[in-house]
C-alpha positions in Angstrom: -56.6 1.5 -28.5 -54.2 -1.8 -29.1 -50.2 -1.1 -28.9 -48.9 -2.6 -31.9 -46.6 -5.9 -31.5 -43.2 -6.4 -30.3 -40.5 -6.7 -32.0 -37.7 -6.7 -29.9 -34.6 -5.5 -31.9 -30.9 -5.3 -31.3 -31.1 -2.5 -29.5 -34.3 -3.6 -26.9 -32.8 -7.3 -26.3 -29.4 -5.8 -25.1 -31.4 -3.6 -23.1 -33.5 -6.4 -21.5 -30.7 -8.5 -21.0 -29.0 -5.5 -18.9 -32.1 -5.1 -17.3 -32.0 -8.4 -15.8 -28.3 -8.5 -14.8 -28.9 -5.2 -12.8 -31.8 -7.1 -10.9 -30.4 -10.4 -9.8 -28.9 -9.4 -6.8 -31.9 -6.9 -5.5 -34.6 -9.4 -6.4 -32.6 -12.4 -4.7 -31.9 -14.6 -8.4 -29.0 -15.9 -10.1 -29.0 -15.6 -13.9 -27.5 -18.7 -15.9 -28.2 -17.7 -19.3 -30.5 -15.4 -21.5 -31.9 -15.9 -25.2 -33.4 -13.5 -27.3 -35.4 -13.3 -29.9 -37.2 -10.7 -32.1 -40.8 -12.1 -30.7 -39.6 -13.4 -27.6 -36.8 -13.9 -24.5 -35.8 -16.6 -22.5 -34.2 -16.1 -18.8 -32.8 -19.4 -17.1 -32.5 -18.2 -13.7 -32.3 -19.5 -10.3 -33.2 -18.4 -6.5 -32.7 -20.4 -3.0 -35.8 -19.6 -1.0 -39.5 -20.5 -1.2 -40.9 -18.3 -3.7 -42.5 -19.7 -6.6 -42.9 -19.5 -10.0 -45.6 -17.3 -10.8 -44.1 -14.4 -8.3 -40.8 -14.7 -10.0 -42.2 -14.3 -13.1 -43.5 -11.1 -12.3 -40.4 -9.7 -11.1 -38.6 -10.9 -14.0 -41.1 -9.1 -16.3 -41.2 -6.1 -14.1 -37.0 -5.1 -14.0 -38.1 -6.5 -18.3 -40.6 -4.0 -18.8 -39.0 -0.9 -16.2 -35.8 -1.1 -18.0 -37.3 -0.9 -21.3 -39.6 1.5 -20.2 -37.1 3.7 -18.9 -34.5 3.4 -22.1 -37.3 3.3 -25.0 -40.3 4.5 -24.2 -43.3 3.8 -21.8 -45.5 1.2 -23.5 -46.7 -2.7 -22.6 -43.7 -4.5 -24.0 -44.7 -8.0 -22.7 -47.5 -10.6 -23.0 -49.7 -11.8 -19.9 -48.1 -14.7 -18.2 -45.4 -16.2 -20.0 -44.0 -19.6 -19.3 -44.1 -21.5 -16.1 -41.5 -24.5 -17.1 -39.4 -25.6 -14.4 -36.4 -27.4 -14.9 -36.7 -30.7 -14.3 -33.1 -32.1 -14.1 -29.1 -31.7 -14.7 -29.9 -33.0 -17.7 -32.4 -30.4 -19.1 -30.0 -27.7 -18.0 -27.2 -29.0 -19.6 -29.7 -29.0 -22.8 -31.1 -26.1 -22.0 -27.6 -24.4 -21.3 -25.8 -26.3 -24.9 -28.7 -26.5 -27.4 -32.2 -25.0 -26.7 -31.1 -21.6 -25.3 -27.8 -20.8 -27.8 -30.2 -21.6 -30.7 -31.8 -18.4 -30.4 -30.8 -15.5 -33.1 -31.0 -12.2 -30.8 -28.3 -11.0 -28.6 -27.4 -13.8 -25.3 -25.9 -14.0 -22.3 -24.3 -16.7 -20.3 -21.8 -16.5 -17.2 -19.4 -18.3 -19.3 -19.8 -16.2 -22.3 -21.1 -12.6 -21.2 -23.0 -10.9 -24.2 -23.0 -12.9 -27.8 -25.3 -13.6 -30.8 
């Protein structure tokens, strides 16, 4: 049997940006900003050792999927894979961190600004 789709309301974005915050320092990453949306989220993070991508990604949807899990209900709440983009510059950040990322309607987080919509 197929789980229906996603739709991540108020309610699960808040709880999967919480999720991550509480996972940063156990999994060894540094959060710079998180977007939501109903159909999909966003996590700019970075970490100072050799891991790459495709492991972080996993933990990332792991603490993701536990916390909501754990606060919901058990279910599959996220797609295979998921993006692998890295950023490339200061200058995509800065884009990333000013345009892309606060574009977003669901809930947000940033260091600067905490939670926001």
């Amino acid at each position: 049997m197929t789980e229906e789709i996603v739709n991540f309301s108020s309610e699960h974005q808040r709880c999967i940006i919480e999720s991550l915050i509480k996972s940063q320092t156990p999994q060894r990453f540094e959060l710079h900003y998180i977007a939501t949306d109903p159909t999909h989220i966003h996590a700019l993070l970075a970490w100072r050792d050799e891991r790459n991508v495709v492991p972080m990604r996993g933990l990332v949807n792991g603490s993701i999927s536990r916390g909501l899990n754990a606060a919901i209900k058990q279910r599959t709440w996220l797609s295979e894979g998921g993006s692998r983009k890295r950023v490339r510059d200061r200058e995509h950040f800065d884009y990333l961190m000013t345009v892309y990322l606060p574009k977003h309607s669901g809930w947000k987080w940033s260091l600067a600004k905490g939670f926001h919509r």
